[in-house]
FIVOBA-639719 format. One record per residue: residue number from 1; z, y, x of N, C-alpha, C in turn; residue in one letter. Coordinates in steps of 0.1 Angstrom, whole numbers. Layout:
N
> NUM;Z;Y;X;Z;Y;X;Z;Y;X;A $
...
//
This chain:
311
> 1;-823;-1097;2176;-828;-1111;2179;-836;-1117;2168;X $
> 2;-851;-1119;2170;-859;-1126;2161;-859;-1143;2161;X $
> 3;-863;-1145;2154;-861;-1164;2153;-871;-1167;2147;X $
> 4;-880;-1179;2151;-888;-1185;2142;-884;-1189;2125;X $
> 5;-892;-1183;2116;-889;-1192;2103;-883;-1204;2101;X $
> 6;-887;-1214;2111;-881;-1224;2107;-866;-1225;2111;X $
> 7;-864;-1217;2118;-848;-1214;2126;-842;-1202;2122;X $
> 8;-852;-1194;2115;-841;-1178;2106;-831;-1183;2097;X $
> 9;-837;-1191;2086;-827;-1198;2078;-837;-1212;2068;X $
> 10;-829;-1227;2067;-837;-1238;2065;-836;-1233;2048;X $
> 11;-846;-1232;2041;-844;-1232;2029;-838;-1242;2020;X $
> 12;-828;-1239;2010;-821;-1249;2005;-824;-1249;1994;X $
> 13;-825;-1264;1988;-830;-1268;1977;-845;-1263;1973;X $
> 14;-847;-1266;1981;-865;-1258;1983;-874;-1267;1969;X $
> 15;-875;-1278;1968;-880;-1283;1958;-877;-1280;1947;X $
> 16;-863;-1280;1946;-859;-1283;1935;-856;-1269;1926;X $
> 17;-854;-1259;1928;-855;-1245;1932;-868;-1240;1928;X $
> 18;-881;-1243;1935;-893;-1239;1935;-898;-1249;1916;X $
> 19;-895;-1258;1919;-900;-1272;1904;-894;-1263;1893;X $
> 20;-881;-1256;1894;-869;-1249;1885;-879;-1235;1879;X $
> 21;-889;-1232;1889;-898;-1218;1882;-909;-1222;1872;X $
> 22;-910;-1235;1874;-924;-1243;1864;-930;-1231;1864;X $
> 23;-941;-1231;1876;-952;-1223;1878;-963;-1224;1873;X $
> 24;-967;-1213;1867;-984;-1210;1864;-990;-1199;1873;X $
> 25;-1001;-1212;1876;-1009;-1206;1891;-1013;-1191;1889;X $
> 26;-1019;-1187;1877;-1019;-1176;1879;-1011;-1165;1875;X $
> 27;-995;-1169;1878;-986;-1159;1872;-981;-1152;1883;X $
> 28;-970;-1144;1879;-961;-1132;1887;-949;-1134;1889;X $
> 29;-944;-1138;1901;-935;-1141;1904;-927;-1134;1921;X $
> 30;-913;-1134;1917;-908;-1129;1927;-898;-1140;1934;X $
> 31;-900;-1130;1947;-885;-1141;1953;-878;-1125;1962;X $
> 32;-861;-1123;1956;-859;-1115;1956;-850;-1117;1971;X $
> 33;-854;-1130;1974;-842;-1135;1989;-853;-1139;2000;X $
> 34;-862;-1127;2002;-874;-1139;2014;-867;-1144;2026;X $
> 35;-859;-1138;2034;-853;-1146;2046;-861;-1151;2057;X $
> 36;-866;-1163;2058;-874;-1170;2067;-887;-1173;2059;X $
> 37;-886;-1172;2046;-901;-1172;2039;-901;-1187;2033;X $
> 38;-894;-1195;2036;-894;-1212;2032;-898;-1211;2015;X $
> 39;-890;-1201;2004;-889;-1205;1993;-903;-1198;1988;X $
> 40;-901;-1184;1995;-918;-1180;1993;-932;-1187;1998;X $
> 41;-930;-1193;2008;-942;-1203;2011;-945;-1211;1998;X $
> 42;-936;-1221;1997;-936;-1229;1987;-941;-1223;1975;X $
> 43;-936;-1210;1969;-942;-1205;1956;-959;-1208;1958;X $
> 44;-963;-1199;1972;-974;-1192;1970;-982;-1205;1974;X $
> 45;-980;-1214;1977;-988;-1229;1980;-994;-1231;1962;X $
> 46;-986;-1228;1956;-983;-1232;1938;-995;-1222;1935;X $
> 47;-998;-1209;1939;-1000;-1199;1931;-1017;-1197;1934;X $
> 48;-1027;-1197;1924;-1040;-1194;1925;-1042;-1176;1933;X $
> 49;-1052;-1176;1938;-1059;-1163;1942;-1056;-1154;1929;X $
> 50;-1051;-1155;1915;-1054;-1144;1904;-1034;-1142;1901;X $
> 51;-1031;-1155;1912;-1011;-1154;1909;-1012;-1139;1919;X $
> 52;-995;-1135;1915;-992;-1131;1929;-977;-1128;1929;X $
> 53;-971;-1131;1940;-959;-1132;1948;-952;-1116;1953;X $
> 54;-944;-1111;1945;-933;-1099;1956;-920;-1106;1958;X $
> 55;-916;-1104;1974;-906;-1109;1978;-898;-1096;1989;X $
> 56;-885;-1098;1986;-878;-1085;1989;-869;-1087;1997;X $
> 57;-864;-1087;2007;-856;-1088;2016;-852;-1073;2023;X $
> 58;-840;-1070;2029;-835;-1055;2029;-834;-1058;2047;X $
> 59;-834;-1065;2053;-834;-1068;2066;-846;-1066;2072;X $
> 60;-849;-1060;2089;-857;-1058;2092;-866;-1070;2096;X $
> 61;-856;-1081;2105;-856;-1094;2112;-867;-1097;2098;X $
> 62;-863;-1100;2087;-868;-1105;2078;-881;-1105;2081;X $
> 63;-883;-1092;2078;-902;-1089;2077;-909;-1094;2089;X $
> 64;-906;-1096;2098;-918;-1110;2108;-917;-1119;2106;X $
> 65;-912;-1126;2094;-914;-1140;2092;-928;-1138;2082;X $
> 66;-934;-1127;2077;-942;-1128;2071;-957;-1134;2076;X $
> 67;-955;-1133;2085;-972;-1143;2092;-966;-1156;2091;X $
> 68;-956;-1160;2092;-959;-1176;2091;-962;-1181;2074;X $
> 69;-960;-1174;2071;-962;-1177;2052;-977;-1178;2048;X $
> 70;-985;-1175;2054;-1002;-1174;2057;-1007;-1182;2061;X $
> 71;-1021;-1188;2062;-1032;-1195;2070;-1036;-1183;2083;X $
> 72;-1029;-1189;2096;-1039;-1182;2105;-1029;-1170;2107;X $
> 73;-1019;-1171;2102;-1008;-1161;2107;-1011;-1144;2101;X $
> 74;-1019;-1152;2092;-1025;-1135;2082;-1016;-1136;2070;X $
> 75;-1012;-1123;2065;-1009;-1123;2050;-1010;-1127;2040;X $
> 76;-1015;-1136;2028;-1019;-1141;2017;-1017;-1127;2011;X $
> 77;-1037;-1125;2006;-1036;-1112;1996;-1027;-1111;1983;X $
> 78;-1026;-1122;1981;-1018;-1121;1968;-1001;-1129;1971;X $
> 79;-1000;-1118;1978;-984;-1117;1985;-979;-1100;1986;X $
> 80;-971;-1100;1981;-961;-1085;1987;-950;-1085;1995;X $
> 81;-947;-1081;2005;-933;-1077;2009;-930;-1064;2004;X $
> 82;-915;-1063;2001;-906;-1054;2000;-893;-1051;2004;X $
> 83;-896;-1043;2012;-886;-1042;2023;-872;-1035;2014;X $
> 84;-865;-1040;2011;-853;-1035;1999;-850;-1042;1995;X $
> 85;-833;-1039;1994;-825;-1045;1983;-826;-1051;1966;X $
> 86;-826;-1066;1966;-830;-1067;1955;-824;-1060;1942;X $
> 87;-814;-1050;1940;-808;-1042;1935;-815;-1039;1932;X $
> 88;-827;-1029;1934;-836;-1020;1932;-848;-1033;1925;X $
> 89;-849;-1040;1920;-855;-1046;1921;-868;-1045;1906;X $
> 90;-862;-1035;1896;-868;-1029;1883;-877;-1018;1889;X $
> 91;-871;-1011;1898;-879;-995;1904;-893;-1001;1910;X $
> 92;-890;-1013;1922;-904;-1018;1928;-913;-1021;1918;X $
> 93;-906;-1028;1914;-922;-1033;1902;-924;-1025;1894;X $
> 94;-920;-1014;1891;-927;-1004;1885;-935;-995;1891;X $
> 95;-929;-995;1908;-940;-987;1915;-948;-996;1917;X $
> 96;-949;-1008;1914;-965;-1018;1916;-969;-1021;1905;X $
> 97;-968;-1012;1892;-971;-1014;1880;-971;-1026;1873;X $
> 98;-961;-1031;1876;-960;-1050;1872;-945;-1044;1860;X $
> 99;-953;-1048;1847;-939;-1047;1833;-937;-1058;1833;X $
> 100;-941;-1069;1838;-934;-1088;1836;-938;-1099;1841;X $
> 101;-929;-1106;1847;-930;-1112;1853;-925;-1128;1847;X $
> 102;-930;-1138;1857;-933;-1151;1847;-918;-1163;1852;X $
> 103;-913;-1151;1866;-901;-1161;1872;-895;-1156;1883;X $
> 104;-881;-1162;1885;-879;-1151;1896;-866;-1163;1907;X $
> 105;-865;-1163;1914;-862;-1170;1925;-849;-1164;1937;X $
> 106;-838;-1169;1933;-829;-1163;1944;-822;-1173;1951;X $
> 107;-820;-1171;1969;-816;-1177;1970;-802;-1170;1978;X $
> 108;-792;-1170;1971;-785;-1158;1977;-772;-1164;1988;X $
> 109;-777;-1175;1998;-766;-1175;2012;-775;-1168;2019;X $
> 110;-762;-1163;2028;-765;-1163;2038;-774;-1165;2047;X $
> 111;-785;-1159;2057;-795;-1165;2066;-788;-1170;2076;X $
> 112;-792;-1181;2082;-785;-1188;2095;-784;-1179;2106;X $
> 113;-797;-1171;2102;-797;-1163;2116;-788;-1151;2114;X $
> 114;-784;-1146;2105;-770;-1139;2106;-761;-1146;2115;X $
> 115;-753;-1156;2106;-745;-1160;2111;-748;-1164;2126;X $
> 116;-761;-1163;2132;-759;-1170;2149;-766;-1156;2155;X $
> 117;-769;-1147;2153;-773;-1138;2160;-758;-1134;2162;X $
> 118;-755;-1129;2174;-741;-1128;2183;-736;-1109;2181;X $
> 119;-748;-1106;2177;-747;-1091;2178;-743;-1085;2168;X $
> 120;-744;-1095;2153;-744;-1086;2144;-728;-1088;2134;X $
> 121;-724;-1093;2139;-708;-1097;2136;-706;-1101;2125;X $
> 122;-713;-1113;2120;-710;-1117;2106;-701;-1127;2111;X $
> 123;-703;-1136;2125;-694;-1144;2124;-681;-1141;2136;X $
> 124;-673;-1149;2131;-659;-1149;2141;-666;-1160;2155;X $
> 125;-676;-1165;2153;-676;-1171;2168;-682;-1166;2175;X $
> 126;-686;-1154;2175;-688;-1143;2189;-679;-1132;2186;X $
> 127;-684;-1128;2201;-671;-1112;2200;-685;-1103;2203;X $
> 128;-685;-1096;2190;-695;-1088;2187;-689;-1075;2182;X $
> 129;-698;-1063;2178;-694;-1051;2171;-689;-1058;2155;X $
> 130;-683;-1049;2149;-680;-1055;2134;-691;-1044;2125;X $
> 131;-699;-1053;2129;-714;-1041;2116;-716;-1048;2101;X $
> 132;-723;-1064;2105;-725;-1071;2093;-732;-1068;2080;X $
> 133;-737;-1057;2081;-746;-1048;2071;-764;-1056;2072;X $
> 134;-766;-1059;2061;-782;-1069;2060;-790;-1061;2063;X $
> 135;-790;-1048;2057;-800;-1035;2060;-790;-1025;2074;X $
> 136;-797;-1026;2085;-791;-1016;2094;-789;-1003;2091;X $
> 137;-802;-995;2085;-802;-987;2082;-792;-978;2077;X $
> 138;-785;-986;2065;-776;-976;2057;-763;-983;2055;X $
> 139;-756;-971;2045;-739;-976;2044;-731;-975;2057;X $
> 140;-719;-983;2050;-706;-987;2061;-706;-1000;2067;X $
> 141;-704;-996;2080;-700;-1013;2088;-691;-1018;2084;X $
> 142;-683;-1032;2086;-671;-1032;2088;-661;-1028;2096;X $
> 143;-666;-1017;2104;-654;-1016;2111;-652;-1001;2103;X $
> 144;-661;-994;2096;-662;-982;2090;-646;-988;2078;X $
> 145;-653;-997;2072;-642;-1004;2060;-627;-1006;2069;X $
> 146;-626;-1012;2073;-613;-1012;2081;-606;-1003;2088;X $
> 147;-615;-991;2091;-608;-978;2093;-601;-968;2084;X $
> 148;-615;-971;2077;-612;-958;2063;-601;-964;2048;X $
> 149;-604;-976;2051;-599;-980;2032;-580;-984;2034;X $
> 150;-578;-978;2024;-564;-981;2025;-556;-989;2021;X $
> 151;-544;-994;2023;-540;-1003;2026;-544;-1011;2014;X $
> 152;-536;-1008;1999;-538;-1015;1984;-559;-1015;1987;X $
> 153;-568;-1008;1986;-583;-1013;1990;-587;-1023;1996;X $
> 154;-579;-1028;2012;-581;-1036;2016;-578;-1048;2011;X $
> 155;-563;-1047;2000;-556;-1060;1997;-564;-1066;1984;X $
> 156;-569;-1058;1980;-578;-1058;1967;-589;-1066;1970;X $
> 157;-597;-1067;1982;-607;-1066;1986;-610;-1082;1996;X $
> 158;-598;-1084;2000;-597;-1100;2006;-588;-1108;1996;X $
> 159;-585;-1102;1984;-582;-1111;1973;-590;-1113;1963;X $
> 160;-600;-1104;1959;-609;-1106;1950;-621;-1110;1959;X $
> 161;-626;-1107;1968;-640;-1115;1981;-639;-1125;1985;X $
> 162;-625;-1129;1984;-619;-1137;1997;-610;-1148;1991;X $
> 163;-600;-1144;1979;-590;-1150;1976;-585;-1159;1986;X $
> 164;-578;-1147;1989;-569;-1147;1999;-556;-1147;1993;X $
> 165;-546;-1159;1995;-534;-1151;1982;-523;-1144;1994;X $
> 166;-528;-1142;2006;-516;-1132;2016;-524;-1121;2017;X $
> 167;-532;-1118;2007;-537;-1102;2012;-534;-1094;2015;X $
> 168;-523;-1092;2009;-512;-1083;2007;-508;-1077;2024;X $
> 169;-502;-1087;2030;-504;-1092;2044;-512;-1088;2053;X $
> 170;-524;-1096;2050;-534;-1093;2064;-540;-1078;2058;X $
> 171;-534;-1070;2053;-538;-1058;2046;-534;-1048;2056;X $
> 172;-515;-1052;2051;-506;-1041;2061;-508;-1045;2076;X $
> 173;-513;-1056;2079;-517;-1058;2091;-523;-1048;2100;X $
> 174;-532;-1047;2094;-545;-1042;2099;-541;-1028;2095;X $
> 175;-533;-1022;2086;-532;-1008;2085;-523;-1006;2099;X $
> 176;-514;-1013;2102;-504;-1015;2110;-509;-1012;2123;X $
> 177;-518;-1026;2123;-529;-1026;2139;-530;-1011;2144;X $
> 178;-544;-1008;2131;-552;-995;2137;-547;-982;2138;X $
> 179;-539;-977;2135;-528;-968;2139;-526;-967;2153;X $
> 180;-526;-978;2162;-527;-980;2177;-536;-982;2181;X $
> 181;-548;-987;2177;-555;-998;2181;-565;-997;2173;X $
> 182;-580;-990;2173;-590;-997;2168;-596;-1008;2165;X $
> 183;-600;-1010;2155;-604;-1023;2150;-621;-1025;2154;X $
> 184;-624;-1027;2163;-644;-1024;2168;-644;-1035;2164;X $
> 185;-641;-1047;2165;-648;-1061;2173;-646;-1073;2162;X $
> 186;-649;-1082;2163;-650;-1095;2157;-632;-1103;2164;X $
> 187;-635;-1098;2179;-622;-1106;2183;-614;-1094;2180;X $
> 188;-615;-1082;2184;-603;-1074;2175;-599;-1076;2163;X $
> 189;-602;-1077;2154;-599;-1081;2139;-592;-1094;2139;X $
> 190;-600;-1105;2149;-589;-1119;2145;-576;-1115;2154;X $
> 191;-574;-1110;2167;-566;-1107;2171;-555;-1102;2164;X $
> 192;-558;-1094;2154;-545;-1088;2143;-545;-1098;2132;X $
> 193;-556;-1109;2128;-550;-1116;2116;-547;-1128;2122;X $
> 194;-551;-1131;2130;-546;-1147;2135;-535;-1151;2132;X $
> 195;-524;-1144;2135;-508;-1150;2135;-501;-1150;2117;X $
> 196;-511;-1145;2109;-509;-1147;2094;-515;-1161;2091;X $
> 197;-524;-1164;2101;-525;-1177;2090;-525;-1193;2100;X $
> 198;-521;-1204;2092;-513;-1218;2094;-526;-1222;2105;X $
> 199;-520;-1229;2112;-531;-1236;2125;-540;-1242;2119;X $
> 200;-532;-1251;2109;-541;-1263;2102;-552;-1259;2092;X $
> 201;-557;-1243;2085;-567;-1241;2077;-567;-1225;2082;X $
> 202;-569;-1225;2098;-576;-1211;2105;-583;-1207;2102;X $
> 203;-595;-1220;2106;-607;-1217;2107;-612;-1214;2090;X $
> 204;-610;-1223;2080;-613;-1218;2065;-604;-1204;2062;X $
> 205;-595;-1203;2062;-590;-1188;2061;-600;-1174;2065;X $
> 206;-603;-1180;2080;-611;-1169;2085;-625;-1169;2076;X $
> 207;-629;-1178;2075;-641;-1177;2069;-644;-1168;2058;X $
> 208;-629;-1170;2048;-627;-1169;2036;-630;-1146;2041;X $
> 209;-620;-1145;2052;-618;-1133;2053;-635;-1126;2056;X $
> 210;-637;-1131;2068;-652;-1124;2071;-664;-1124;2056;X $
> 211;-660;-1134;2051;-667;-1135;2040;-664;-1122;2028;X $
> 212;-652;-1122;2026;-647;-1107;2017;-647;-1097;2025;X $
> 213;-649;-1093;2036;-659;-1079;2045;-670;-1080;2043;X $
> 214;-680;-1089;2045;-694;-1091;2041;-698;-1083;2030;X $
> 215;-694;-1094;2015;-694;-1087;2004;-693;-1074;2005;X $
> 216;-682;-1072;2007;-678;-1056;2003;-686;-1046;2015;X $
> 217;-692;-1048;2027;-703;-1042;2035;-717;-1039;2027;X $
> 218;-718;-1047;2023;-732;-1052;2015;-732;-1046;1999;X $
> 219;-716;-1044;1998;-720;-1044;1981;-726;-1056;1973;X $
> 220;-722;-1068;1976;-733;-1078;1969;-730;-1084;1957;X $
> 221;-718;-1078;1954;-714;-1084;1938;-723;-1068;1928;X $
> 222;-721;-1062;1930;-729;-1056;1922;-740;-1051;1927;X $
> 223;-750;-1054;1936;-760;-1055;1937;-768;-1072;1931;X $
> 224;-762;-1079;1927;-767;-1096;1922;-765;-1091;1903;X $
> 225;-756;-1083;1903;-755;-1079;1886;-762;-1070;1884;X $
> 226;-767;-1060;1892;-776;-1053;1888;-793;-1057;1887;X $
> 227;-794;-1070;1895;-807;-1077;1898;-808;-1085;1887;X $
> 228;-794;-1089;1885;-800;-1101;1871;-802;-1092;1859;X $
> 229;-793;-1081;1856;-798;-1074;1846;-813;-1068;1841;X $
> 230;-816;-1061;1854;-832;-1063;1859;-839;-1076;1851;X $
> 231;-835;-1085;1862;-842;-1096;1857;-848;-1103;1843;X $
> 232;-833;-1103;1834;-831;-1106;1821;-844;-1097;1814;X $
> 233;-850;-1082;1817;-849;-1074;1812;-867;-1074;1816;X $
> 234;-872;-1081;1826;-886;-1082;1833;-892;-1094;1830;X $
> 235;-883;-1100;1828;-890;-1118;1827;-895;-1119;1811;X $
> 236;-910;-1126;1813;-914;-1125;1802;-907;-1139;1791;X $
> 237;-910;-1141;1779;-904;-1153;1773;-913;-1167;1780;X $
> 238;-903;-1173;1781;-906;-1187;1790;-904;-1185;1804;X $
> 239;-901;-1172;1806;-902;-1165;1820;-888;-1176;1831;X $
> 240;-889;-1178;1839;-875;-1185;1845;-871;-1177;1856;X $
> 241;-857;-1183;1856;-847;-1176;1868;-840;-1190;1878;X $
> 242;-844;-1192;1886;-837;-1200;1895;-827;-1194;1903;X $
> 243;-819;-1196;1906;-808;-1189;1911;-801;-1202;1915;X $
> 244;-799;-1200;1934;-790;-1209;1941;-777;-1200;1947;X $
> 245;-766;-1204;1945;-755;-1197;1947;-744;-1204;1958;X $
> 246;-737;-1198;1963;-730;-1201;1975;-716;-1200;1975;X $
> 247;-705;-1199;1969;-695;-1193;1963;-690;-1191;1950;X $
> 248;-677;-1196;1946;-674;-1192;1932;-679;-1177;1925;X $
> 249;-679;-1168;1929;-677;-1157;1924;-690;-1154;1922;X $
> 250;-702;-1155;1929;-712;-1153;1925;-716;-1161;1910;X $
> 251;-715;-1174;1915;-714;-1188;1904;-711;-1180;1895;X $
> 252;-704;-1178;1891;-695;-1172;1874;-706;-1163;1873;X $
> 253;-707;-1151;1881;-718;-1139;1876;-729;-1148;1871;X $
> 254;-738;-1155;1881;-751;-1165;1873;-744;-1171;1863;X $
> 255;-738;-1179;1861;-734;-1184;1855;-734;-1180;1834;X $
> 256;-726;-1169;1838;-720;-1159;1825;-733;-1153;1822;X $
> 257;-744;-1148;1831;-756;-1142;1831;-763;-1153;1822;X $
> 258;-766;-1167;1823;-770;-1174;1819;-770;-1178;1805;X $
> 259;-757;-1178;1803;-750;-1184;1795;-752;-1176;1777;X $
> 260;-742;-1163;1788;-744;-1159;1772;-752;-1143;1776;X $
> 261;-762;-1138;1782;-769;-1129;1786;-766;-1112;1792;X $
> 262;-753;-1114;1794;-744;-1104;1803;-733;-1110;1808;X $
> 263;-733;-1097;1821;-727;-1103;1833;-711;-1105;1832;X $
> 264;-704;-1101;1817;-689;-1107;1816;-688;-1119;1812;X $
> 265;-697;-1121;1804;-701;-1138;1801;-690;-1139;1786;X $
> 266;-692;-1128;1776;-686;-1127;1767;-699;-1134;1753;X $
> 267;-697;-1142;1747;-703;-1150;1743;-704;-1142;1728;X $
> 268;-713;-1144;1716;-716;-1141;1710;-727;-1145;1700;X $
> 269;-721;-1146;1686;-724;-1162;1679;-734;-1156;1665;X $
> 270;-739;-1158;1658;-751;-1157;1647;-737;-1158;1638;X $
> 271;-744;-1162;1624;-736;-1163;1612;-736;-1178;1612;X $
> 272;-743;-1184;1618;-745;-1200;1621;-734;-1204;1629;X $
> 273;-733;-1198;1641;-725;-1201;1653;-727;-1205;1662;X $
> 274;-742;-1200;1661;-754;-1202;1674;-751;-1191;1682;X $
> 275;-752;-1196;1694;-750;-1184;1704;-760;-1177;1709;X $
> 276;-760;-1165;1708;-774;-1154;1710;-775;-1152;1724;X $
> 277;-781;-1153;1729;-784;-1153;1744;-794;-1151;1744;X $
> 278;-802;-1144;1755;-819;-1147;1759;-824;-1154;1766;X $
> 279;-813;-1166;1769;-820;-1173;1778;-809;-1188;1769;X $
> 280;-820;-1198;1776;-816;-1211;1771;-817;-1218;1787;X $
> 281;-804;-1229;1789;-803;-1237;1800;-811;-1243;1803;X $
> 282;-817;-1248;1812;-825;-1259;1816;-819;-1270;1824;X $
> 283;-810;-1268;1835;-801;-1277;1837;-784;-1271;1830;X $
> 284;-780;-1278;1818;-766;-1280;1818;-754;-1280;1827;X $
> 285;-760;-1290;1835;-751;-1295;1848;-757;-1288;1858;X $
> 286;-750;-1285;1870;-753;-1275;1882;-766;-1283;1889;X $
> 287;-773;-1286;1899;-780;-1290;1908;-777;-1289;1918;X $
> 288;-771;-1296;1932;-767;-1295;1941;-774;-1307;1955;X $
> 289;-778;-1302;1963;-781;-1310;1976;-778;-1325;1973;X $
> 290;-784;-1332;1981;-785;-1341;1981;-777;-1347;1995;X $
> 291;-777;-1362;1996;-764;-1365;2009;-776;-1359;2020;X $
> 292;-788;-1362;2019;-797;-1364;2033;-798;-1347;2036;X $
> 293;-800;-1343;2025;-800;-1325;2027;-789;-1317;2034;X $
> 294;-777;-1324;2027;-763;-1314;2032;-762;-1325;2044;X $
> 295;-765;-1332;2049;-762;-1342;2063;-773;-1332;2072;X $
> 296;-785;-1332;2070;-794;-1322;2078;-793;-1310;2083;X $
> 297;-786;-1301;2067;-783;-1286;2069;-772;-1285;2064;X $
> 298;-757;-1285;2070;-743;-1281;2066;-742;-1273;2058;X $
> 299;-753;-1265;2063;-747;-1247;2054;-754;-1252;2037;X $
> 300;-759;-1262;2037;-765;-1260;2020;-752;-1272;2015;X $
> 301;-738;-1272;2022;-729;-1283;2011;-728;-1274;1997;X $
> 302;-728;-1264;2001;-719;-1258;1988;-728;-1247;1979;X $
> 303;-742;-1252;1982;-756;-1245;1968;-751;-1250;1956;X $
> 304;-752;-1244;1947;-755;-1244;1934;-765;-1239;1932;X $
> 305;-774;-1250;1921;-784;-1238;1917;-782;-1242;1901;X $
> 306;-789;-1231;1895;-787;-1231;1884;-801;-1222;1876;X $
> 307;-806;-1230;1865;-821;-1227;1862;-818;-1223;1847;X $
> 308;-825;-1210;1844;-825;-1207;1830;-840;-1200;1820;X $
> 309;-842;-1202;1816;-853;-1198;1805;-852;-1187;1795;X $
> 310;-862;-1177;1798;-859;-1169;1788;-860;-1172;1772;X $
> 311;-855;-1168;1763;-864;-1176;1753;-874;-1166;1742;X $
//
């Protein structure tokens, strides 16, 4: 199911996000989350005929949003798609012979149109296959995960994704279930956890759970540490990282990446007691939506973004 750009997913914090790369027109910049193209539009409006823009998205859906990002429904020559995981994100630009780049741009929720395309089982409000994988292509579904991983895997995996503190629980559940009973579906899966959790925070619980299958389908905690390492490692000095986040757990990764220039976020001081980092903050404080934004677009309550400088 294709969707218009303006309906794949509404870009969040689009200004503020885009203002966070302090662009030079003629620089090199990536956006490693194209989606519906909103954040890459915006760059490439910024960027002269001598700039140029690679944006990477691992979804198919993704790549026909790229005519709307154009005059006239053509490509802007000084645009790339890349069809891949931003994981890989050091290899591409080296097959495009680019050693540095001036900024880099993530926006790592969720596309809307995951969540409402009915087929691809990210969410619990259709009864769909349980696939959830951004790239079709490759890996495990979730229903592959809920077959194969064992019981302590599973509990590990909706407490560290999910913090879930009954993992433990909807773990043996589901080992319990599938023993009889395949796990295929979106409604098969709630059907075995439903009766674990309280009427009054279902619907957040569930979230929480589809949310820690996601992850772990996608690999996306260590595909975002392997990008910012990349990153750290491509961006030239003055180079910036905008990064909007959706979840604690990512948060800490940017965060610690930021802060002190690796992904444990173990800090590390001069003989002064300056802290050595390659990157210096730009906002302190987080940046988050505004009332009229999260009133417009629900899904952007919980953006963080967070802007850093190389130095």
């Amino acid at each position: 199911m294709v969707k218009t750009a303006e309906t794949y997913h509404v870009p969040v914090l689009l200004r503020e996000s885009v203002d966070g790369l302090n662009i030079h027109p003629d620089g090199i910049y990536v956006d490693v989350t194209f989606g519906g193209g909103g954040h890459s539009r915006e760059i490439l409006s910024r960027l002269s005929k001598q700039g140029h823009l690679y944006s990477f998205d691992q979804d198919a859906d993704a790549e026909q949003n790229i005519c709307e990002i154009g005059s006239n429904g053509e490509k802007p020559e000084n645009f790339t798609f890349v069809r891949s995981n931003f994981r890989y994100l050091s290899n591409w630009l080296r097959y495009y012979g680019v050693e540095q780049i001036d900024g880099l741009l993530g926006d790592l929720g969720v596309s809307s149109h995951h969540f409402d395309d009915e087929q691809r089982g990210f969410s619990f409000r259709f009864d769909a296959p349980l696939d959830m994988r951004m790239n079709k292509r490759a890996g495990k579904t979730a229903a592959d995960i809920l077959r194969e991983y064992d019981e302590e895997e599973l509990a590990n995996m909706f407490y560290l994704y999910g913090e879930l503190k009954n993992s433990r629980k909807i773990a043996a559940a589901i080992v319990n279930s599938r023993s009889t009973t395949p796990i295929l579906t979106t409604k098969d899966f709630q059907a075995v956890v439903e009766p674990l959790f309280k009427r009054e925070r279902e619907k957040k619980e569930m979230t929480k759970l589809f949310q820690a299958l996601r992850i772990e389908v996608n690999q996306e905690m260590a595909a975002l540490k392997e990008m910012l390492i990349s990153a750290s490692e491509v961006l030239k000095p003055s180079g910036r990282l905008s990064i909007i986040t959706y979840h604690s757990l990512e948060d800490r990764i940017v965060k610690n990446m930021m802060k002190s220039g690796n992904i444990g976020g173990k800090v590390e001081q001069d003989f002064f007691g300056h802290i050595n980092s390659p990157f210096k903050l730009i906002n302190n404080k987080v940046i988050v939506p505004d009332e009229n934004e999260q009133e417009s677009n629900p899904r952007s309550r919980s953006a963080k973004l967070r802007i850093a400088e190389k130095k």
